[in-house]
Structure formats: structure tokens, C-alpha cells
Steps between C-alpha positions, in 0.01 A plus 500: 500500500364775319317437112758767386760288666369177256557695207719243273359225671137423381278724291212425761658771727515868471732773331753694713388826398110385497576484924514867496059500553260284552319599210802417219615161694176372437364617192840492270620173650412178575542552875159438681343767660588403865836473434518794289337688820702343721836533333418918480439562819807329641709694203340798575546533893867522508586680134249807596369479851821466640710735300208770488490464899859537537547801291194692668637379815843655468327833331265519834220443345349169672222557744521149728219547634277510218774279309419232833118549486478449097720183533333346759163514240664413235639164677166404637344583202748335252474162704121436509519661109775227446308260701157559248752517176675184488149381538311618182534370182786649275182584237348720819822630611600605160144725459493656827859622442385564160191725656774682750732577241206659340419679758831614590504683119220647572657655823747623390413656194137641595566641865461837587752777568319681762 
């Protein structure tokens, strides 16, 4: 089960709302970083991907080919990533998310409008 699931069971696991990132579950809680990561991503995948894809699917705006290409990446790529994550140390895992975060900020406040 979940670490937002465990709530009133043991302080060792996560908050419910700290499932809602990566980024909270592991820093606000007591949930350890590969359970904070995993926990996300399967709360994630059906709240937004889902929902998002169904609602641009019934507006017409889903391009399957592109959606097919993109998802056949992101599975290969998300199992050896997986495969290398549960892996590393929850010390290395926490600063390389750390350093991506990071660089996410940076994207997205310091890109270009051209």
C-alpha cells in the first residue's frame, strides 16, 4: 500500500498530502526517498495522465501517433531509469533529484520567448 495509505498507522510512513510530489513526500515526511518516488508516480499516472488524456481526447486534441511514439520512450526509458534508481543510495537519489529540481527552476523561469 501506498505511505499516504499508512497515515494513522506508524509515523515512519508518509503524509497523504506529502504524496502529491516527490519532492514534499520526502523532505516533509518521514517517508524514504524511494518510496516517496515511488508512491508519486503511481498517484500521479491515473489522477493527471489519465484524466488530462481523456479530456484532450474527447476535445480532439490527441495526436496517437506522436502520443504512441512518446510512450513507447518513456516506458523504455522509465524501466532501465527504475532499474538504476532502486539501486542508488537514498543519500544519491535524494541529490540528483535535488540537482533536477534545480534545474527544472531554472527552466522554467529563465527560458526564452522567442
Amino acid at each position: 500500500m501506498g505511505c499516504g495509505y499508512q497515515k494513522f498507522k506508524s509515523v515512519e510512513n508518509c503524509w497523504l498530502f506529502s504524496t502529491a510530489d516527490r519532492f514534499s513526500a520526502a523532505a516533509i515526511s518521514a517517508c524514504a526517498q524511494h518510496e516517496a518516488q515511488g508512491t508519486s508516480l503511481a498517484f500521479l499516472l491515473p489522477t493527471i495522465g489519465l484524466l488530462a488524456a481523456l479530456r484532450c481526447y474527447r476535445t480532439g486534441h490527441v495526436d496517437f501517433t506522436v502520443a504512441g511514439l512518446l510512450a513507447l520512450g518513456f516506458f523504455f526509458g522509465a524501466s532501465v531509469g527504475a532499474l538504476y534508481a532502486v539501486e542508488l543510495p537514498a543519500d544519491t537519489l535524494k541529490r540528483l533529484f535535488r540537482v533536477l529540481l534545480i534545474i527544472s527552476v531554472h527552466m522554467i523561469f529563465h527560458h526564452s520567448e522567442n
